[in-house]
C-alpha positions in Angstrom: -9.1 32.5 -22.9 -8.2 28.8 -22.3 -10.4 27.3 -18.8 -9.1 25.0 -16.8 -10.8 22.1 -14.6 -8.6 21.1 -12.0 -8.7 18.1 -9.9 -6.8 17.4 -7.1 -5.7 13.9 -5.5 -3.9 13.1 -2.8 -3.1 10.2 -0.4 -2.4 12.9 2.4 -4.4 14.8 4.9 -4.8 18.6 4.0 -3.0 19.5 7.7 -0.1 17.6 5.9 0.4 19.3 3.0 3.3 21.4 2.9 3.0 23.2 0.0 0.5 26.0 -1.2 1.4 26.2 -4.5 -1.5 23.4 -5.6 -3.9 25.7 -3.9 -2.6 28.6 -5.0 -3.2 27.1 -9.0 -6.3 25.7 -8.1 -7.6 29.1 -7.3 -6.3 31.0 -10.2 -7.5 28.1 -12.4 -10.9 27.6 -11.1 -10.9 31.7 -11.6 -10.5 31.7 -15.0 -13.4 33.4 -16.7 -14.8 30.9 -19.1 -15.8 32.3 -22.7 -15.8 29.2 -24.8 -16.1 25.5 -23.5 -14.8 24.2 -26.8 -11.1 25.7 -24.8 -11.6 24.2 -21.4 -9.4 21.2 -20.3 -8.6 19.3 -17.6 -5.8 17.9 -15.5 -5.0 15.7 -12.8 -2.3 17.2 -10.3 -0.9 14.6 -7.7 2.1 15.4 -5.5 3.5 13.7 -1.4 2.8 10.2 -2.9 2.7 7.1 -2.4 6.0 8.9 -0.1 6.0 5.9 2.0 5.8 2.0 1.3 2.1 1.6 3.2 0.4 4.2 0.8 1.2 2.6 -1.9 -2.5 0.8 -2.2 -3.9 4.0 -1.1 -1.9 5.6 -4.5 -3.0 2.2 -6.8 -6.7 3.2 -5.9 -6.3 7.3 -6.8 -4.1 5.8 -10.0 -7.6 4.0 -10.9 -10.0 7.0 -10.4 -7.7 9.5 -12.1 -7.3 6.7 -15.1 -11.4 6.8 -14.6 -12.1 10.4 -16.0 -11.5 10.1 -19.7 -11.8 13.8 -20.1 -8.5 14.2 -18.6 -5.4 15.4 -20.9 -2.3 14.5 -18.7 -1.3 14.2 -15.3 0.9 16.4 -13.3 3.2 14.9 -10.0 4.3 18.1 -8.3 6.9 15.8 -6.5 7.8 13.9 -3.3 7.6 10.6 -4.8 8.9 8.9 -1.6 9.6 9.8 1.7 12.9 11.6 2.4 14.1 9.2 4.8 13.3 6.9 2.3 16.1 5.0 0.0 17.2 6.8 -2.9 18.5 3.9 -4.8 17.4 2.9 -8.3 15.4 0.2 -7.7 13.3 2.6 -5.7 12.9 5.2 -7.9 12.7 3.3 -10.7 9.4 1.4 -9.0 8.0 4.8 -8.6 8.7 5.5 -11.9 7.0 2.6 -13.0 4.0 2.8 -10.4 3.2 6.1 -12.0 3.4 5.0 -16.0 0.5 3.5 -14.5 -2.0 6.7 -15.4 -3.6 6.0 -18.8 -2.4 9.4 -19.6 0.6 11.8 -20.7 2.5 11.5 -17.3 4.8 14.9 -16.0 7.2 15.0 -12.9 8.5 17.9 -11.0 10.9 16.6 -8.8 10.2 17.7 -4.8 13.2 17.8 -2.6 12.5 13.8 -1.3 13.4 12.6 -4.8 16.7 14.3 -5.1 18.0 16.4 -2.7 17.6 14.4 0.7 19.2 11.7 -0.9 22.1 12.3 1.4 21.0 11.8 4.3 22.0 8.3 5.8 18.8 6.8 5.8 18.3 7.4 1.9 21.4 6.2 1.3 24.5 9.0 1.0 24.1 9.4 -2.1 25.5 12.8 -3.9 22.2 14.6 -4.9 23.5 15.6 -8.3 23.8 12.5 -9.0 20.1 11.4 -8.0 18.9 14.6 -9.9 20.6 13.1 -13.2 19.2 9.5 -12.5 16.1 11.4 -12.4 16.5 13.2 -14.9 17.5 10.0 -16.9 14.7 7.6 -15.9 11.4 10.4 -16.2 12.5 12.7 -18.9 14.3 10.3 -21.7 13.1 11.9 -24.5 12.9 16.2 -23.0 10.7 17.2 -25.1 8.0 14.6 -24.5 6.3 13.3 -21.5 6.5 9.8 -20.1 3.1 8.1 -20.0 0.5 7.0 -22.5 0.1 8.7 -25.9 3.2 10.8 -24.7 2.8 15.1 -25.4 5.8 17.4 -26.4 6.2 19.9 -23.6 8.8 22.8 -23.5 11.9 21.7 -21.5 14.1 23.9 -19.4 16.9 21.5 -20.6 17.0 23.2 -23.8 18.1 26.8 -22.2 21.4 26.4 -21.2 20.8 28.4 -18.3 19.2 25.1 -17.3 20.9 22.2 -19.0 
């Protein structure tokens, strides 16, 4: 039985969060019975961030403790990369995408609905969230069956079902 150490950053308060998935997996992982500590790993999950412009030095900081705990493996973003009011134009999410090959290791997106979907609203822009989806897709997944990041890991894509693809 693998164990996992799960640590948990965020730029948000908890009364913000709108998600309890991250909780949810943090209390199955830290659950896990541990047999053998030669199995345990760890992980960093980040998600709501920076969102908007002003949490961006609040996000450089996290960035530096994450890149702090060697014993980490990679680094999960469970999405919201900006705010959905936010402009969904390629100069913003490519500096997001840039802001976050920051971690110092393997580096894995799930796209929230703020990075893609509310991309047609006015304020972000008009644009056709398809579209946005496949810029995403583009700019964090080039190779889909690596990560992005440092020392890059191979990871099982859903773009190789073509229920998916």
């Amino acid at each position: 039985m693998v164990a996992l150490r799960l640590h948990v950053a965020t730029n948000m308060p908890a009364k913000n969060l709108t998600s309890v998935a991250p909780v949810l997996l943090m209390a199955a992982c830290q659950s896990v019975p541990r047999q053998d500590d030669s199995l345990a790993f760890e992980f960093a999950i980040v998600g709501d961030g920076p969102s908007v412009d002003y949490n961006e030095p609040k996000y450089d900081r996290m960035i530096e403790v994450i890149n702090a705990r060697q014993q980490l493996q990679w680094v999960i973003h469970v999405g919201d990369l900006k705010g959905g009011g936010q402009s969904c134009d390629d100069a913003m999410l490519r500096a997001r995408y840039d802001l976050n090959q920051r971690f110092q290791f393997p580096f894995i997106l799930t796209p929230g609905d703020n990075d893609w979907f509310d991309c047609s609203g006015a304020s972000a822009g008009g644009y056709d969230p398809y579209e946005r989806l496949d810029f995403l897709r583009e700019l964090f997944y080039p190779n889909a069956q690596l990560t992005t990041g440092h020392n890059p890991i191979p990871v099982i894509s859903q773009a190789d079902d073509p229920q998916y693809g």
